[in-house]
C-alpha positions in Angstrom: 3.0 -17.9 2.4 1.5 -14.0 1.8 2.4 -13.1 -1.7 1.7 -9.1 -2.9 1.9 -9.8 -7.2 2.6 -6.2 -8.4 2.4 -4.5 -11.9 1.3 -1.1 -13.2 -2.0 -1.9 -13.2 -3.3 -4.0 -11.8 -5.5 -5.5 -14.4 -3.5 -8.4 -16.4 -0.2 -9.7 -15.2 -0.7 -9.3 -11.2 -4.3 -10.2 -11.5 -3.6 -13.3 -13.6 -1.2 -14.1 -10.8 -3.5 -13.2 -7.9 -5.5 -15.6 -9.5 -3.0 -17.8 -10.6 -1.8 -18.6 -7.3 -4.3 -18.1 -4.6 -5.4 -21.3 -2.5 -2.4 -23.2 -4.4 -0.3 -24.9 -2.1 -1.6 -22.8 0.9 -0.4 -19.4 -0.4 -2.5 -16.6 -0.4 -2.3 -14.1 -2.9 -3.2 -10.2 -3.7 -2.7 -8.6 -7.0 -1.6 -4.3 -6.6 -0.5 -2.0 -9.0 2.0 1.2 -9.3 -0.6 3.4 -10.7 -3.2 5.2 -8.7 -6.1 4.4 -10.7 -5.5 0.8 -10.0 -8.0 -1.6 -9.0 -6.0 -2.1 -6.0 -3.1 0.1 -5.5 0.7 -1.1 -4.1 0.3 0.3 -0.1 2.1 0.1 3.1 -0.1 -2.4 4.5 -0.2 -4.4 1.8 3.3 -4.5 2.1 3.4 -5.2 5.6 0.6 -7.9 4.8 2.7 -10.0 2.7 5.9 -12.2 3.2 7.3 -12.0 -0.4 6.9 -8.9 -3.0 6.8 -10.2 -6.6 7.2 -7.9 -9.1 7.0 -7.7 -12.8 9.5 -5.4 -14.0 12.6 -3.6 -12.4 10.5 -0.4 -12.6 8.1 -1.6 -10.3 11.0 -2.8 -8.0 12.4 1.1 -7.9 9.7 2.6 -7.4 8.1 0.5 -4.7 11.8 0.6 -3.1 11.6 4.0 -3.2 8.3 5.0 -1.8 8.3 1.9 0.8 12.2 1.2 1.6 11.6 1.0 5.5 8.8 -1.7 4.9 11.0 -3.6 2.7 13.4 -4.1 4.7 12.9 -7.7 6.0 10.9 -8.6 3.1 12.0 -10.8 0.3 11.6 -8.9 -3.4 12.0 -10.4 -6.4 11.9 -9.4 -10.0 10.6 -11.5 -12.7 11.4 -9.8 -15.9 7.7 -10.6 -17.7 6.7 -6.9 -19.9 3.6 -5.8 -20.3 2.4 -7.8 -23.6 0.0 -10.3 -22.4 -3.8 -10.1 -21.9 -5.6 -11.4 -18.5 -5.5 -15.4 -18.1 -3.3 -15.9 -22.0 -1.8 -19.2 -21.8 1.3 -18.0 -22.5 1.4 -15.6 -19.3 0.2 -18.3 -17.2 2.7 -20.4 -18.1 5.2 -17.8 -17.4 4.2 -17.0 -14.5 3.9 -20.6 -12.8 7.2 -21.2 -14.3 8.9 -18.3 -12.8 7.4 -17.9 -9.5 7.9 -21.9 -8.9 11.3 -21.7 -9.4 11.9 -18.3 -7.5 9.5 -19.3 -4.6 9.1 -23.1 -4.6 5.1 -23.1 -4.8 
């Protein structure tokens, strides 16, 4: 499985999950961001690359809806409601994250 982990940017919650969740259970895993000065910015191809979109917040949902609706359009999205209060690798975001994506995605 081909997960694209997407925040604003790109630095702390997608990157903890890029991290989080590459190599486990044979999914591979990029970390994007909204923003243009991202690391790694939210593309087209990334979007074509991957077989589930993860988001962290609605906003990120409309606004990569909006820019990449045709791409979407067989592709799984799925918002997990975590906000932008955690540093890179805390505990407490990993946590989160493994909790949420398992039970969403079932890795």
């Amino acid at each position: 499985m081909r997960i694209l982990f997407v925040c604003t940017a790109n630095r702390l919650r997608s990157a903890t999950a890029e991290t989080g969740f590459h190599g486990k259970n044979g999914v591979e895993a990029i970390g994007a961001g909204t923003d243009r000065d991202a690391p790694t910015t939210v593309s087209g191809d990334l979007i074509e690359w991957a077989d589930v979109v993860v988001v962290m917040e609605k906003m990120h949902r409309n606004k990569i809806s909006k820019k990449f609706r045709p791409l979407l359009k067989n592709k799984r999205l799925v918002v997990l409601g975590i906000p932008d209060d955690y540093d890179y690798m805390q505990p407490e975001l990993v946590r989160l994250l493994e909790a949420r994506v398992s039970r969403t995605l079932r890795v």
